[in-house]
N, C-alpha and C positions, 0 to 999 in steps of 0.2 A: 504494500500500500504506500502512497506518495507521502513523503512527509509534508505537512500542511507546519507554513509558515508566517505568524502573526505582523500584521503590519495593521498603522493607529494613521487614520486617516482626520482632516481637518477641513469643514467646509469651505471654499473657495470664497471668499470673501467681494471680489465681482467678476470681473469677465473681460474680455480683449487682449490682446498684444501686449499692453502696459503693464496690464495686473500678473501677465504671466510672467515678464521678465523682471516683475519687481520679485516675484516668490522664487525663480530661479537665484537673483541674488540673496536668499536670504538663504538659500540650501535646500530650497523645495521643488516639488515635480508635480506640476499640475496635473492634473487625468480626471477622468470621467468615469462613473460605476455605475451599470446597470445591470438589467437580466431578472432573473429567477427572484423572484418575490424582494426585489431592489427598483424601486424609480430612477428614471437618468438623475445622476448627484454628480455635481460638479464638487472633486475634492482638489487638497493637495497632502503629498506625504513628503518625509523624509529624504532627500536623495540619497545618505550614505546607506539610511535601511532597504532603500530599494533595492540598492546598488549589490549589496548582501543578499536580499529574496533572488534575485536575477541570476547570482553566480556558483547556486548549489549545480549538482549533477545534474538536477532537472532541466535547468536554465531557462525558457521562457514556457514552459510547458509547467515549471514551480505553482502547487494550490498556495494561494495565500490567503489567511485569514483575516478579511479586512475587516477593520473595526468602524462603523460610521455610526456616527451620532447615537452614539449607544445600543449599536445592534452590529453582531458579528453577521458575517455573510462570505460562506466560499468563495473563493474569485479564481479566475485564470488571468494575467496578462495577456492582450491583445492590442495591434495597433501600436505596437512601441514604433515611436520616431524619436533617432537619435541625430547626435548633433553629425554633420559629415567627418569633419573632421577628432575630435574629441572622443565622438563616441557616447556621448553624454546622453541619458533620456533625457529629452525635451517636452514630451507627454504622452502617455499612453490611457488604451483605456481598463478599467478591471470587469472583466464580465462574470456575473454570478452565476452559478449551476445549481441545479438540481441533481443532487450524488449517484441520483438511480437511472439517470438521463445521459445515455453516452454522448460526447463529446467529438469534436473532429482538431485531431492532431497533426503536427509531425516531428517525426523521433528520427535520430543520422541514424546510417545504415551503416555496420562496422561489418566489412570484408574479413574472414577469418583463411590462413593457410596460403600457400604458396603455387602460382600456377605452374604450367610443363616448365623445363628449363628453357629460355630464348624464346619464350613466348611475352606477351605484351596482356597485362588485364586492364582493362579497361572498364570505369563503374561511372554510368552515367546518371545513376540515380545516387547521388548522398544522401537523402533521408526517403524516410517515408511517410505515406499520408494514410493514416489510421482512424478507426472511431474504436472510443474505448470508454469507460466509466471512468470519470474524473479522475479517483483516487485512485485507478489502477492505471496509470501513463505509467509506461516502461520509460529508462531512462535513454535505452537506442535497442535496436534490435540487429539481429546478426545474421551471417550467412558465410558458409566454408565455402571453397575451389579448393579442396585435397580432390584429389581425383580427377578431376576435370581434365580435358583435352583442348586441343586448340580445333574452334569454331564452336565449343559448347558455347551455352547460354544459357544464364539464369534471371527467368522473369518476375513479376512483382508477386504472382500466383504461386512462383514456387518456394516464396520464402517463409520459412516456418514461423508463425505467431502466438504468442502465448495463448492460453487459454481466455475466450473473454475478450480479445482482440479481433477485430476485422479489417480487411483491408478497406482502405476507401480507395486508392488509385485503380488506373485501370491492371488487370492481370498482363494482359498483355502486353505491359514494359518491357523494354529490356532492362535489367538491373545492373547485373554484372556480365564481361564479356569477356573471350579466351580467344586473342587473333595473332598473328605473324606480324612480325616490324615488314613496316614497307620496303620492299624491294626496289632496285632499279627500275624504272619503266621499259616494259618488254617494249617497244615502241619504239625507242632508240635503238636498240640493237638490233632488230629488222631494219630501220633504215639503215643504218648501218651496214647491211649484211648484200643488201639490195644496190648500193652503191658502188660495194667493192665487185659484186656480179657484172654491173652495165661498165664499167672501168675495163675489167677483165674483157668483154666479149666488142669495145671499142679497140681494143688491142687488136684482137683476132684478126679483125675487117681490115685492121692499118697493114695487116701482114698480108693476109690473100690479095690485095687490090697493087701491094709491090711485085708480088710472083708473076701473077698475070700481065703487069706491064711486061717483065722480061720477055714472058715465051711471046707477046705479039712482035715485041724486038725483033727477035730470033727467025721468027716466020717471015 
């Protein structure tokens, strides 16, 4: 089960550009809460406690417990915008759940084991997109290539999920993939092969059309 993370929320005292960048200086992070038995509440919290909820294993998938105006309420982070540069939340929003109500996720996808030797793997999908019940978000889900060969393929259907897990992407991704490094292009070396032929057989002709002047010589 996820470990659920206490965070104390303070109503947002007004609204616009101005009020947001006066709470930024004061070490706050504006956001919005609503959902599951929560009205939209403009809050603001903590940044350093944010900063802390955001950087367990979970990372933005973390339940937090937000406390507003005297009423706790499950939440997920959603909607985080951070600064470009810094990195910093600028605001996000906290959406409240229902705990028996799955949710829609996504967890990285951790590659396990080592492909053929002088093969190339290739994983085009980094996480994945799951529905799961709040408190049971895994913190990534896995998948081996022990065994695999070059041109196997492992798609989003064939990855094993825990119990209580579903996929929401499509099955027919590809995930993970097993190919050969690029070769030289056969295409140059036909031309190649092609040029040194018509080279060779403009030889030939420069030879017969000398013999032939001879014997008319001769005659």
């Amino acid at each position: 089960m996820a470990d659920q993370i206490a965070l104390s929320a303070e109503p947002r005292p007004g609204s616009g550009k101005g009020e947001a960048r006066t709470l930024r200086a004061q070490g706050r992070v504006p956001a919005v809460a609503y959902g599951s038995k929560l009205s939209s509440t403009s809050i603001h919290v903590d940044a350093k406690e944010l900063r802390a909820a955001l950087s367990t294993d979970a990372g933005e998938n973390a339940v937090i417990r937000l406390a507003v105006g005297g009423d706790t309420h499950l939440t997920m982070p959603r909607e985080i915008h951070r600064h470009p540069v810094r990195r910093d939340v600028l605001h996000l929003d906290f959406v409240a759940f229902d705990r028996d109500q799955k949710v829609t996720v996504e967890v990285p996808l951790h590659v396990l084991g080592e492909g053929p030797e002088g093969a190339i793997v290739s994983q085009p999908m980094n996480v994945l997109t799951i529905d799961v019940l709040p408190l049971e978000v895994p913190d990534y889900v896995e998948t081996s290539i022990e065994g695999l060969e070059v041109g196997d393929v492992i798609r989003a259907g064939d990855i094993s999920l825990p119990d209580g897990v579903d996929l929401h992407d499509d099955p027919e991704r590809t995930a993970v993939s097993i190919t050969l490094p690029d070769l030289e292009p056969v295409e140059e070396t036909a031309e190649e092969a092609v040029e040194e032929a018509l080279a060779g057989e403009d030889a030939g002709e420069g030879g017969e059309t000398a013999e032939g002047g001879d014997e008319a010589e001769g005659e």
